[in-house]
C-alpha positions in Angstrom: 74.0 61.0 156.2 71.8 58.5 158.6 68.8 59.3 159.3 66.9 58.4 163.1 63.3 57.0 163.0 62.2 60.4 164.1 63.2 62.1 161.3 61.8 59.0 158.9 58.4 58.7 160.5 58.3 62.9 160.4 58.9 62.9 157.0 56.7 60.3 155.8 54.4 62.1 157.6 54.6 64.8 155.6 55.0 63.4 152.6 51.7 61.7 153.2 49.9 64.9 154.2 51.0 66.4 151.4 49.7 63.8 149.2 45.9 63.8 150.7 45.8 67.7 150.2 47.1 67.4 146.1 44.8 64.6 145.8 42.4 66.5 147.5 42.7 69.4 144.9 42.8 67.3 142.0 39.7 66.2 142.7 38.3 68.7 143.7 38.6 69.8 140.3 37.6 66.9 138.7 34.4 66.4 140.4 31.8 68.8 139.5 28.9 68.9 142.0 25.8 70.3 140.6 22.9 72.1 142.0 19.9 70.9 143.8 17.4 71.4 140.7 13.6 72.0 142.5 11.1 72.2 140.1 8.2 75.0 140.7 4.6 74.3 139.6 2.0 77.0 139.1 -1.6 75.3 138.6 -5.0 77.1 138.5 -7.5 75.0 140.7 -10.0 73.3 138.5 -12.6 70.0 139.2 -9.9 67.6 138.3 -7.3 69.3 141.0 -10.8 68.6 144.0 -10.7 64.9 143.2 -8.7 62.5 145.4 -5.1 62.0 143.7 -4.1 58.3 143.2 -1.6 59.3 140.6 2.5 60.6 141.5 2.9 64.0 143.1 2.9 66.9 141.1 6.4 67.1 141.1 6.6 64.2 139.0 3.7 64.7 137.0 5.1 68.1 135.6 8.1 66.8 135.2 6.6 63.6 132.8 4.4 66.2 131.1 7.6 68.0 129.4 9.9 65.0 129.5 11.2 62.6 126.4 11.4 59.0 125.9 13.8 59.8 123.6 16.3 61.4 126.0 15.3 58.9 128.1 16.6 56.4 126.0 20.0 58.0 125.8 20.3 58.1 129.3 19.1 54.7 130.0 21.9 53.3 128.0 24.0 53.2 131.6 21.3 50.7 132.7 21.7 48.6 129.5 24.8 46.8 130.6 22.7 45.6 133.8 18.8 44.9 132.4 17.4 44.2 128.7 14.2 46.1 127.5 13.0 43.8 125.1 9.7 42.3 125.7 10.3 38.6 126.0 14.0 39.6 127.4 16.2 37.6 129.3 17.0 39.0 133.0 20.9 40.0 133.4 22.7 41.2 136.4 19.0 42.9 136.9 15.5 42.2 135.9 14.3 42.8 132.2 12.3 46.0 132.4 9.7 45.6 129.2 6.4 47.2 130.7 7.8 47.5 134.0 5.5 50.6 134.9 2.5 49.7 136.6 3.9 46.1 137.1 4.1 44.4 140.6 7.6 44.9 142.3 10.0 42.3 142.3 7.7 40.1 140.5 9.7 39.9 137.1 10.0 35.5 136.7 13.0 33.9 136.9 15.2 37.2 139.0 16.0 36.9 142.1 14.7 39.5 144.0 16.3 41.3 147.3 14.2 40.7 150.2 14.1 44.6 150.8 12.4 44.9 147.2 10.1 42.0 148.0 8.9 43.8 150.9 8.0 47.0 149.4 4.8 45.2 148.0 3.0 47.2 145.0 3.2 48.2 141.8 5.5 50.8 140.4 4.1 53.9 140.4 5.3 56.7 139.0 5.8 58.3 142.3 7.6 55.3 143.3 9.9 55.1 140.3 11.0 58.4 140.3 12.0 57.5 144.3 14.0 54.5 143.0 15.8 55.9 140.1 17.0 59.0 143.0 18.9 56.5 145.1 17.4 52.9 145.2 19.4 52.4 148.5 17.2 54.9 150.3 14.3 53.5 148.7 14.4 49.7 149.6 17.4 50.1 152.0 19.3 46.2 151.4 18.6 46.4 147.8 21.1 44.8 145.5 21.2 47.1 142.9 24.3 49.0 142.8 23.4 52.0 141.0 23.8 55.2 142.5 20.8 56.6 141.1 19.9 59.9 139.0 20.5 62.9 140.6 18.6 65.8 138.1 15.3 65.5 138.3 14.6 65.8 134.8 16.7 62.6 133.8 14.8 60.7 135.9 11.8 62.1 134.2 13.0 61.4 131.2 13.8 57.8 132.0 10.6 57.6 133.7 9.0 58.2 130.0 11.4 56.2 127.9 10.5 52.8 130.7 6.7 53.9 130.0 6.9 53.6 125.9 8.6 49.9 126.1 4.8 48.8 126.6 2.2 47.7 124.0 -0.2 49.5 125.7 1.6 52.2 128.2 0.2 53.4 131.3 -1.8 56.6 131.1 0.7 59.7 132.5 0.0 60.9 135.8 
């Protein structure tokens, strides 16, 4: 039986539809999208809450309050095949990150910083942390990092902490 071009390009057609819909379904239920996490923060008003904040949102600042380095650490471990931790460390594909909080951005010697980190100026705050571990392409928008970022709130909490403790004298908590 020969087939005519018609009848080829209709069943390839097909055949092809048919293959984005399985795929489609396959990961569909591969893929496991979780929930927007929003964290809710009761606080009676006292003298410290009238005085002008300098320190990350509250949102944060709960967050770090019931947060571990520890889990921090085993989440981190991602980051490990990119940066080193050790004080003294070399720089890899990204900067070494020993007492990175409170440290000037894009300022580690001898990395090579993107332009869009350079111009975000500052230190890193715990406010502005928690911003770049979410999606460091929103944050500095032409950044060269390639991560992702950390979706849960509480991870990046917990990271938050665990970058805090590789200090010899870590930055007070927010």
């Amino acid at each position: 039986m020969k087939f005519t071009f018609p009848q080829m390009f209709g069943a390839a057609l097909v055949i092809t539809l048919w293959l984005i819909w399985v795929g489609n379904i396959i990961g569909n239920a591969l893929v496991h999208v979780d929930e927007v996490e929003v964290a809710a923060v009761t606080a009676e008003p006292n003298e410290a809450s009238k005085a002008p904040a300098k320190a990350a949102p509250a949102g944060i600042a709960a967050l770090l309050a019931s947060a571990s380095a520890e889990a921090g650490g085993k989440q981190f471990k991602k980051c490990k095949a990119c940066h080193t931790t050790n004080q003294g460390g070399k720089n890899r594909v990204g900067p070494n990150l020993w007492d990175v909080v409170g440290q000037a951005k894009a300022a580690r010697p001898g990395f090579r910083f993107s332009d869009a980190l350079k111009g975000k100026g500052g230190a890193w705050t715990y406010d502005d942390l928690d911003l770049y571990l979410t999606k460091p392409k929103d944050f500095a928008p032409g950044t060269k990092m390639s991560f992702a970022g950390l979706k849960k709130a509480a991870d990046r909490a917990n990271v938050i902490l665990y970058l805090r403790s590789l200090s010899e004298s870590p930055k007070p908590l927010p």
